[in-house]
N, C-alpha and C positions, 0 to 999 in steps of 0.2 A: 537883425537890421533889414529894413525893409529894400527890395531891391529899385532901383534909383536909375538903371542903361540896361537896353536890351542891344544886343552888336549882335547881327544876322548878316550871315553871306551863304553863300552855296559854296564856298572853300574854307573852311576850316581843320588850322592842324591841329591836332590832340595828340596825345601818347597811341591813340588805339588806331592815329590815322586820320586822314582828310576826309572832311564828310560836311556835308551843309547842315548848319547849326545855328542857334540864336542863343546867344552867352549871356546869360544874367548876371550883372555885377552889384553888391550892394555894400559900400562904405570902403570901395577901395579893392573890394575882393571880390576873385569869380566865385558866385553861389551855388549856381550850376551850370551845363553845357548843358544845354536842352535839346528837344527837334524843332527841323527847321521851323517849322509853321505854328512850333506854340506860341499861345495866348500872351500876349505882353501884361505883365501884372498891374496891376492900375495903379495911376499914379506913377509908372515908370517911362521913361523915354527910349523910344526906338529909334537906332540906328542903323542902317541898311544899306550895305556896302555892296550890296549887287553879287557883282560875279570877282571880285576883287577878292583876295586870299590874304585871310589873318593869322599871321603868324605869333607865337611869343613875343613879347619886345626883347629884343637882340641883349646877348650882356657879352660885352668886351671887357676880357681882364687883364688888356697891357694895351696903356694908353699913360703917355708923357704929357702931362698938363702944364708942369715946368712954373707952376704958381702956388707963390708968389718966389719973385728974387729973377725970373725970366719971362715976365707976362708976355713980354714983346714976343715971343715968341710964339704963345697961345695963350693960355690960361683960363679957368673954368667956365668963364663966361661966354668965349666963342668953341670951347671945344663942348660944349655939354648942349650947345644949338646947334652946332655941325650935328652932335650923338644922334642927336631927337630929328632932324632934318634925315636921317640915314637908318631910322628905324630901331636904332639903341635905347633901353627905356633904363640900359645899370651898367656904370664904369665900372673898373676898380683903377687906379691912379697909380701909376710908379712910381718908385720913392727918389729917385734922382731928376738931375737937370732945374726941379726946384731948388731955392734957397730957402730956408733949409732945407736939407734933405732928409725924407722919415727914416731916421735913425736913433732916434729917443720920443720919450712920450711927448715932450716939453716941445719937441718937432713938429710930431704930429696933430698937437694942439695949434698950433701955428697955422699949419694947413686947412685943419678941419673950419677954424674962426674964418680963414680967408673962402673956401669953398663954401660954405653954407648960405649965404644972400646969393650966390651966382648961379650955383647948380639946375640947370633946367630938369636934368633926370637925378635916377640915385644914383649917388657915389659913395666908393668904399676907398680905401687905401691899403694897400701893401709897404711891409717896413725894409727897413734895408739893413744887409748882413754885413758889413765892415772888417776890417779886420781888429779893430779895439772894442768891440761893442757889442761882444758877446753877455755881456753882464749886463744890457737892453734889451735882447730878445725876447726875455720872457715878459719883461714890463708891458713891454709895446703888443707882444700876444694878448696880456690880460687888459690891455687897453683898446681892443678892439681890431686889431689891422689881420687881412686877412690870409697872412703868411708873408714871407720874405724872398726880398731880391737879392742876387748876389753874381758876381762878375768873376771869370776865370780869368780873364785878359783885362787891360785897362780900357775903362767904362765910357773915356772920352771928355771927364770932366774930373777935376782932381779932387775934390772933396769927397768922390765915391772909388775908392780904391779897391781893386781886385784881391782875393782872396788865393794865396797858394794852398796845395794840399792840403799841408798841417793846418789850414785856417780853415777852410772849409771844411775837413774833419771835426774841428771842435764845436764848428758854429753848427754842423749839420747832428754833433751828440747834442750840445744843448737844446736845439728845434726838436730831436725826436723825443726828446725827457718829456715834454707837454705836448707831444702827436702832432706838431705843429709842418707846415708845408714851404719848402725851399725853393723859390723859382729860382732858373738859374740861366744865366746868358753863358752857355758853354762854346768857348773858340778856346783851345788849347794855346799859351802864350807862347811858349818854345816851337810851337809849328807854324804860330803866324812870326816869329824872331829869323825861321828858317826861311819862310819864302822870300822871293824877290820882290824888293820895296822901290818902286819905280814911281816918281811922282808927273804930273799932264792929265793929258784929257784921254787918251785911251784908256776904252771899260776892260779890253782884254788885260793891260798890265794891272790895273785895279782887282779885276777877279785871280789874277794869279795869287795878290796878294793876299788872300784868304782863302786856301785853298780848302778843300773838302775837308783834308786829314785833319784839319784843324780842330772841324767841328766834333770828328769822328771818335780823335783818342780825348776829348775831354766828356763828351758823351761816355765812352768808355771808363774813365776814371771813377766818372757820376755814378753812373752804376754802379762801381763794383765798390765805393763808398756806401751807397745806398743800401747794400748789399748787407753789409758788413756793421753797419747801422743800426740795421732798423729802421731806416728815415723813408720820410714820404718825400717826393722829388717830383716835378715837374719841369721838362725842358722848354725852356722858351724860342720860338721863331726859328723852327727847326727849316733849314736850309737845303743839308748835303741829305738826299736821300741813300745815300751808301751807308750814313747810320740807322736806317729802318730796321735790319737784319738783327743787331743789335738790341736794339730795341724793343723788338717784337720778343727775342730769347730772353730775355730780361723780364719782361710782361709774364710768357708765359712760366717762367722759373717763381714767380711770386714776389719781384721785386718790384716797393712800392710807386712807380714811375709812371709820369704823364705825357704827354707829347703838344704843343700847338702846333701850326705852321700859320703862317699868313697871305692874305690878299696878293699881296706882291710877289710869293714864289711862285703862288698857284693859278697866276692868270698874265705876268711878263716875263720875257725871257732873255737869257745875256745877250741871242743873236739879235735882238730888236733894240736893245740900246746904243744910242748913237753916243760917237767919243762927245768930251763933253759936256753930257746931259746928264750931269749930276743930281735933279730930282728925281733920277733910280736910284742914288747912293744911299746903300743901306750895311748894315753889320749884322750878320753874315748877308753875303750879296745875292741878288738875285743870278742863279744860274740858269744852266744850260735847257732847252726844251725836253733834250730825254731824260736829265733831272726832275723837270718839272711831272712827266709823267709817270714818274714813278712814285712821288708824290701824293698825286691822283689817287694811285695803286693805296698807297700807306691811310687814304682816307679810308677809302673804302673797304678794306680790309678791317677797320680799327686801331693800326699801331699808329694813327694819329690821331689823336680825339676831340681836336677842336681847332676852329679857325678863327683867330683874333686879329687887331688891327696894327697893335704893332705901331702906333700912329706915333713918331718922335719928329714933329716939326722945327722950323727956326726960321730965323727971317732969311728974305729973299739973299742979302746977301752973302750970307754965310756960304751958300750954295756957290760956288765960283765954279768955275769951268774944271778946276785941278781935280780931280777923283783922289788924290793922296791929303791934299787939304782943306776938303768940301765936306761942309757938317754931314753926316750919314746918317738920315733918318726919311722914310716915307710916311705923306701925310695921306690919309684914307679914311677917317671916320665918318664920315656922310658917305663914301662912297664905295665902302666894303661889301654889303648886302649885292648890290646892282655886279660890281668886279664878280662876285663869286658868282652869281644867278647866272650871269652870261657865260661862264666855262664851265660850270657844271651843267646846265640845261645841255652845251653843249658835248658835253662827255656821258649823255643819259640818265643824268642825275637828277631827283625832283625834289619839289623846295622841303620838304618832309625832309629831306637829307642837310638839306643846307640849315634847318630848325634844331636838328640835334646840333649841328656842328658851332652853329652861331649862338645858340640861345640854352638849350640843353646842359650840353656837356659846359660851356664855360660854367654856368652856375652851381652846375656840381662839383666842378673842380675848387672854386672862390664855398663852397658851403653854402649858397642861397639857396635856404631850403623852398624861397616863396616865392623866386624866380624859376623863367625858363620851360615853362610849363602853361598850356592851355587847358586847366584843369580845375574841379571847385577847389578850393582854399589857399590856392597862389592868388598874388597880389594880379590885378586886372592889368596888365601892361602888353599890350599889341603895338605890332608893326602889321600896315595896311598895305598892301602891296598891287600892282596890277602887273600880273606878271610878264606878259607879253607886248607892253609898254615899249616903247624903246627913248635913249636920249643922248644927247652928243654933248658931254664932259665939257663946260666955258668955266675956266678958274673963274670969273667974273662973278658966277651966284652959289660960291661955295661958301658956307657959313663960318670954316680956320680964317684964324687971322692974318693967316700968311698963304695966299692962295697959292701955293708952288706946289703944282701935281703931276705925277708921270703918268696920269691918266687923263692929262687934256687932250681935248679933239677924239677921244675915241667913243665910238657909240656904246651902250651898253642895253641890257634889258633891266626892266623890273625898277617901277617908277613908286616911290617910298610914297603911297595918297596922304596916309596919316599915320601920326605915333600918339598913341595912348599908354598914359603913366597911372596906375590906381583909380582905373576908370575915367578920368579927365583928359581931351585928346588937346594935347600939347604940340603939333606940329600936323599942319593943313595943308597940303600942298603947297611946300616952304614957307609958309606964315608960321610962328613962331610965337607961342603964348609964353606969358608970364613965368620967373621960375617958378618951377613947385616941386624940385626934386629933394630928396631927403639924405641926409649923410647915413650911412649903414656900418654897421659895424657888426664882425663876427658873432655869430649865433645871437643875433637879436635884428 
């Protein structure tokens, strides 16, 4: 196929490193990463982004779309323009907080009918582990979804009920029977049953209320299930950095296990949230700053592999001032790239770091083998960046349908110019093109 966009910058990341390049794309796919100054092939269109730094297009794999059955709360059409607005060019979709929820194929067909006209980037879907609907996991595996959710504590919505041991054991032998991957929301239920349940607006009784140990002994269990298994595991929205230790012996023992953390651990802190101000409320909460740093430590060491969004919205009201009765969820999809630029720049970290963590390693974790990568024969998807950019967070021109952010008023770096999906730049300095994102589905 003949190639069709030449994208020239003097910052480009690849696998081998940041280097000025002019990226040939032809039918959706990079052809090759050339030198800066070659020849544009005739017939092709030059793009020239200056001194602006192209990165992969970003792939988030824990994002609550909550559609259809909760549009009001977001749903594919404003959260897949936030995605594309924020340098995202591939979701993958939670299986809860939607009606239905991806728990059967007949589910997931619901979803996919409803997400296909709206999808501005690609979207995938992960299935959800139950405790009756062990005898759907493999349907839902051979039907596409790109491994499953499941909840050691209650999930916050009743249609998606938490898994005890004996459940999780059988769901976690049936996932590894077809090498299949178990995300998992680990808070141990008997340690969040034990803490002190204080309901108001103080974030300090709120954080009691989930303490570390929580995360620590179901982490603990995860493993040694995993362990015991065979199973491939991936922790979701890791919090307490007290289970790093763990984690890492785990890694290095040969047990199959993944790590995220998100936007909200690794750039707020408990001492900064005011009583409350429940657009911090999240499950597990944001803690403490020498938590935070150690955090840091666990990126850059490896025993954490990737930084996703985590994004679970709801309407304004839901949010009440009560930290015990206030929906828990942070909304960040537009504004996760900029969150992490600004604290890692400022912890010496360069966007090469932020490319594996944002773009890289999720796609390898979700299988995209054609994501995450600036390389020939990945699909053409860039986030345009100017890094040294700065901009001051107005809910007003964020693209969620519920502008409720715990990152308003704060300035940030690293201003998203454009996002490029299969060669086509879908998001212009917040202009917003047409959709044209595609449903994905496991190994194809």
């Amino acid at each position: 196929m003949d190639v069709n966009l030449v994208l020239r910058s003097t910052r480009v990341i690849t696998p081998e490193g940041t280097r000025a390049a002019s990226i040939a794309v032809a039918g959706g796919t990079i052809a090759a990463v050339l030198p800066y100054d070659a020849e544009v092939p005739a017939g092709a269109r030059l793009e020239d982004v200056g001194d602006d730094v192209v990165l992969p297009g970003l792939v988030d794999t824990h994002v609550h779309v909550n559609d259809p059955g909760r549009t009001e709360w977001e749903g594919f059409w404003t959260a897949t323009r936030a995605a594309a607005a924020g340098g995202i060019t591939t979701l993958v979709d939670m299986p809860l907080n939607s009606l239905p929820p991806t728990t059967t194929v007949d589910n997931l067909r619901v979803k996919q009918d409803v997400a296909r006209p709206k999808a501005h980037i690609d979207t995938g879907f992960w299935g959800g582990a139950l405790p009756d609907n062990v005898k759907d996991l493999r349907p839902l595996h051979d039907a596409g979804v790109f491994g499953f959710k499941c909840f050691l504590s209650p999930s916050g919505v009743d249609e998606f009920p938490q898994l005890d041991q004996d459940q999780l054991a059988a769901s976690l032998a049936e996932i590894a029977g077809f090498d299949g991957l178990m995300i998992v929301h680990a808070e141990d239920p008997h340690e969040l049953a034990a803490a002190p349940q204080k309901s108001g607006e103080k974030y300090a009784d709120f954080l009691a209320s989930r303490p570390r140990v929580a995360e620590n002994t179901a982490i603990e269990n995860l493993i040694n299930q995993a362990r015991r298994l065979g199973a491939r595991v991936h922790v979701l929205h890791l919090s307490s950095s007290d289970a790093l230790p763990l984690i890492a012996a785990a890694k290095a023992e040969g047990v199959r296990i993944t790590v995220e953390s998100c936007p909200h651990f690794l750039t707020l802190t408990a001492e900064e949230v005011p009583d409350g101000a429940t657009e911090f409320k999240c499950c597990p909460p944001i803690r403490e700053e020498a938590n935070q740093d150690l955090l840091w430590q666990g990126l850059a060491d490896g025993t954490i592999d990737c930084i996703v969004s985590d994004h679970s919205p709801s309407t304004a009201d839901l949010k009440t001032p009560d930290f015990a009765s206030a929906w828990g969820g942070i909304s960040s999809l537009q504004l996760g790239l900029p969150a992490i630029w600004t604290e890692a720049r400022r912890r010496g970290h360069d966007l090469t770091d932020v490319a594996r963590w944002m773009s890289e390693a999720p796609a390898k974790l979700a299988g995209l083998a054609q994501k995450g990568a600036i390389e020939a024969g990945r699909d053409a998807d860039f986030a345009v960046v100017d890094p040294d950019a700065t901009f001051t967070v107005d809910p007003a021109e964020l693209q969620h349908r519920n502008r409720v952010t715990a990152y308003a008023g704060r300035t940030l770096y690293g201003v998203v110019t454009s996002t490029w999906l299969r060669g086509e730049r879908i998001a212009d300095r917040g202009t917003l093109a047409e959709p044209s994102g595609r449903l994905l589905e496991r190994n194809n």
